[in-house]
N, C-alpha and C positions, 0 to 999 in steps of 0.2 A: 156211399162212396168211400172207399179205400184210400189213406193218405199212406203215398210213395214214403218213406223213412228218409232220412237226409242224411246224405253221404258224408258229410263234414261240419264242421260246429264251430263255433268262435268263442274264444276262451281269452278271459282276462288273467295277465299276470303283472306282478309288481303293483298290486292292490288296482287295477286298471290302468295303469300310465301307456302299456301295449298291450294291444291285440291281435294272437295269433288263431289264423287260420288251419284247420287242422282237421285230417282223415277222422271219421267215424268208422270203426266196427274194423278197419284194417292200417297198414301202416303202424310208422312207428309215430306215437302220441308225446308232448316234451311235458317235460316232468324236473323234477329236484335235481337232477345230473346237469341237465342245462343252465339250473340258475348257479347252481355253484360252482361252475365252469365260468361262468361271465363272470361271478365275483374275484375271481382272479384276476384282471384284466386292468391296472389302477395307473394311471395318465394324468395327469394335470394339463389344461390345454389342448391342439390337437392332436391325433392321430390317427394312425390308418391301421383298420384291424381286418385280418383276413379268416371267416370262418370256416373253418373246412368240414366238409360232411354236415353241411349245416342244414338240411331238412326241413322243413318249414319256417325256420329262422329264429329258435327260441332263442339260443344265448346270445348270436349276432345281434338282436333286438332287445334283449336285458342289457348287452353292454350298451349299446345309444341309450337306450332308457336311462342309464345311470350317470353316462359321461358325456355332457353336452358338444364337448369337440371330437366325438370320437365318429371318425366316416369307414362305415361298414362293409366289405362282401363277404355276402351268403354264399359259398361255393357249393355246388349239388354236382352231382352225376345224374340223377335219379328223376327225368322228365316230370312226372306227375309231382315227388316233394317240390321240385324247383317253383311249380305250377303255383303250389300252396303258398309260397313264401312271397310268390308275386302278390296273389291273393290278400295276401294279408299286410303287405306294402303298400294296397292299393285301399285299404278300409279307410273311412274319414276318420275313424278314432285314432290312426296311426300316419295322418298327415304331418305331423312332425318332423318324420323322419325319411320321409319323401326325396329330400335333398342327400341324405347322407348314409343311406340306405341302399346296395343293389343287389342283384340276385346275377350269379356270375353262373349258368348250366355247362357242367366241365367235369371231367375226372380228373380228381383230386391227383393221382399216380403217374398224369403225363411228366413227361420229364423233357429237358433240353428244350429245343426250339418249338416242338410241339406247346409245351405248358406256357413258354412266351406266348404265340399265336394263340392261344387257349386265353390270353389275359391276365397269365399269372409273372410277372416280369418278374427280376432278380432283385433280391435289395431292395422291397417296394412297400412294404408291411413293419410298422413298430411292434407289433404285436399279431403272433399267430393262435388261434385255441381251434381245437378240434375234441370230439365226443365218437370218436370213430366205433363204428361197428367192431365190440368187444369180446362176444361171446364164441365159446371155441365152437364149430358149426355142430358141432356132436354135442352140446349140453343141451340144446334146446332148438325144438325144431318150430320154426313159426309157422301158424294158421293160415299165412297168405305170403305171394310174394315179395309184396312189398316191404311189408315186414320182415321179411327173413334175410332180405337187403341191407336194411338196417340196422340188423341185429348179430347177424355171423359174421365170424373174422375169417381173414383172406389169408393166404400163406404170406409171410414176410411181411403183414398190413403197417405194422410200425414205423419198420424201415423204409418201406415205400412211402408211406405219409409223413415222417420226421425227415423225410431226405425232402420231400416238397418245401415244408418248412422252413428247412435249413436254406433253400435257396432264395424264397419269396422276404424272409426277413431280412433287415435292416441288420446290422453289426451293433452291437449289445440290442436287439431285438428281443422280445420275451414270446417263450412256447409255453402256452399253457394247454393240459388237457386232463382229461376224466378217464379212470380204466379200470380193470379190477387188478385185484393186489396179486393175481398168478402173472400179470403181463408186466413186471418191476424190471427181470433180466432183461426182455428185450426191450425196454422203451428203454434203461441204459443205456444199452449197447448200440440203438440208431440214434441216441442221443451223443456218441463217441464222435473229438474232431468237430463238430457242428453245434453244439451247445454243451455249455457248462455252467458251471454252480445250480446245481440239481436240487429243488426242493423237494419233497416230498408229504405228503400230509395222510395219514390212514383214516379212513372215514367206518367208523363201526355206526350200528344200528342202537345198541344197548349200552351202559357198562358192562362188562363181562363178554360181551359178544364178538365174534370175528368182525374183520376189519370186511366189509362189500366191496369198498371202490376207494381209488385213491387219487387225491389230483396231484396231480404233475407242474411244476415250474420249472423251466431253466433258461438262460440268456445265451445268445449267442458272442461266439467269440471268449466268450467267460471261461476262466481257469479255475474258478472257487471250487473246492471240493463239495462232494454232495452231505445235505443236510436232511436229516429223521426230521419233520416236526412233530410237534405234541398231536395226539390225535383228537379228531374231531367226532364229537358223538351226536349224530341225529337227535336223539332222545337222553337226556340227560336224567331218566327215572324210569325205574324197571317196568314203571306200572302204570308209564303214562303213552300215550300216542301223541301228545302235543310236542314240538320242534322243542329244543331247547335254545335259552331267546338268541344266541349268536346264529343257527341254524336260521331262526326266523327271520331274521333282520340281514344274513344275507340271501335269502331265498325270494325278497320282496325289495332288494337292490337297493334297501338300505346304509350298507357301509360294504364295501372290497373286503377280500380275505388278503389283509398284509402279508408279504415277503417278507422272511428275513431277511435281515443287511451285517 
């Protein structure tokens, strides 16, 4: 007798504190971009974080893991990830977060009275992050479609998703997000009027190496000019594959990646 393959797999992060549910063989799978997306995210007490393009719920569910007051939505567009993230809200290893935890199926893009009735109200979120579909559709074509959902960017995708942001946040609100270092101009520039004092952090793989992806911070209502931070290197030895230990310790929701003040 032939055993059917299994479509999805459950996968521990933050050394098991959560478990996510997640696509086998298609879809987008969460990985290092998610955890150091939630490490941005730092509160004291509670708050209300809005995850957008949240897909199975990786960083939505690293930041509860980390921040006992923090009450979560997962935002999807994407019926089947929204599926997954219930899925994995619904695991007894991740009963914890049952109360503080929800899965919001919605396009992130609505705008105006649509994105209210959608349950995204104005002013409603301390904290925004999003990992939006970053790849130009022309670098890379995915093997399924689910994946290629996930993974191509949309014309104007910034603006449209930092304009969401800008309304669903609170006044001194914090945006955080993941992207690669070609998309700097336009996350500026939808970041213009809506958020300011802009961090910026370059994430290289190597020393010596180009900078892959960059995370983003900014506040809303904020005047602060925008700030370069020191870059952050994956691998801190040419000749190693091991994290280097700040990469590890925020990849395992260890400690937040501080803002500058």
């Amino acid at each position: 007798m032939l055993l059917q393959p299994t479509t999805e797999t459950i996968d521990a992060f933050h050394r098991g504190r959560f478990h996510l549910v997640q696509p086998r063989g298609r879809g987008h799978r969460a990985g290092m971009d998610a955890m150091l997306l939630a490490s941005l995210v730092l509160q004291d007490g509670p708050c209300r974080v809005a995850d957008l393009g949240a897909g199975a719920g990786a960083a939505g569910f690293a930041v509860a893991s980390r921040l006992p007051g923090a009450a979560v939505v997962l935002v999807e567009r994407s019926a089947d990830m929204a599926e997954f993230a219930r899925k994995s809200l619904a695991l007894v290893e991740n009963a914890q977060f049952a109360s503080r935890i929800s899965v919001l199926e919605t396009d992130v893009t609505l705008t105006g009275r649509a994105r209210f009735a959608a349950g995204l109200g104005d002013n409603s979120f301390h904290h925004v992050i999003m990992n939006p579909p970053f790849n130009d559709a022309s670098d890379r074509r995915a093997p399924d479609a689910l994946k290629a959902e996930a993974h191509a960017m949309t014309e104007n995708l910034f603006e449209s998703w930092i304009r969401t942001a800008g309304a669903i946040a609170m006044s001194g609100g914090q945006l955080s997000l993941i992207a690669r270092p070609q998309s700097i101009a336009e996350i500026i520039s939808a970041c213009d009027r809506r958020f300011g004092g802009v961090e910026i952090t370059a994430i290289h793989p190597r020393p010596g190496e180009n900078a892959t992806r960059i995370l983003v911070t900014a506040i809303k209502g904020s005047r602060a000019r925008l700030q370069l931070r020191a870059p952050l290197l994956m691998h801190d030895r040419e000749d190693s594959h091991a994290f280097a230990p700040l990469v590890d310790d925020l990849n395992n929701g260890r400690v937040g990646y501080v803002r500058l003040r």
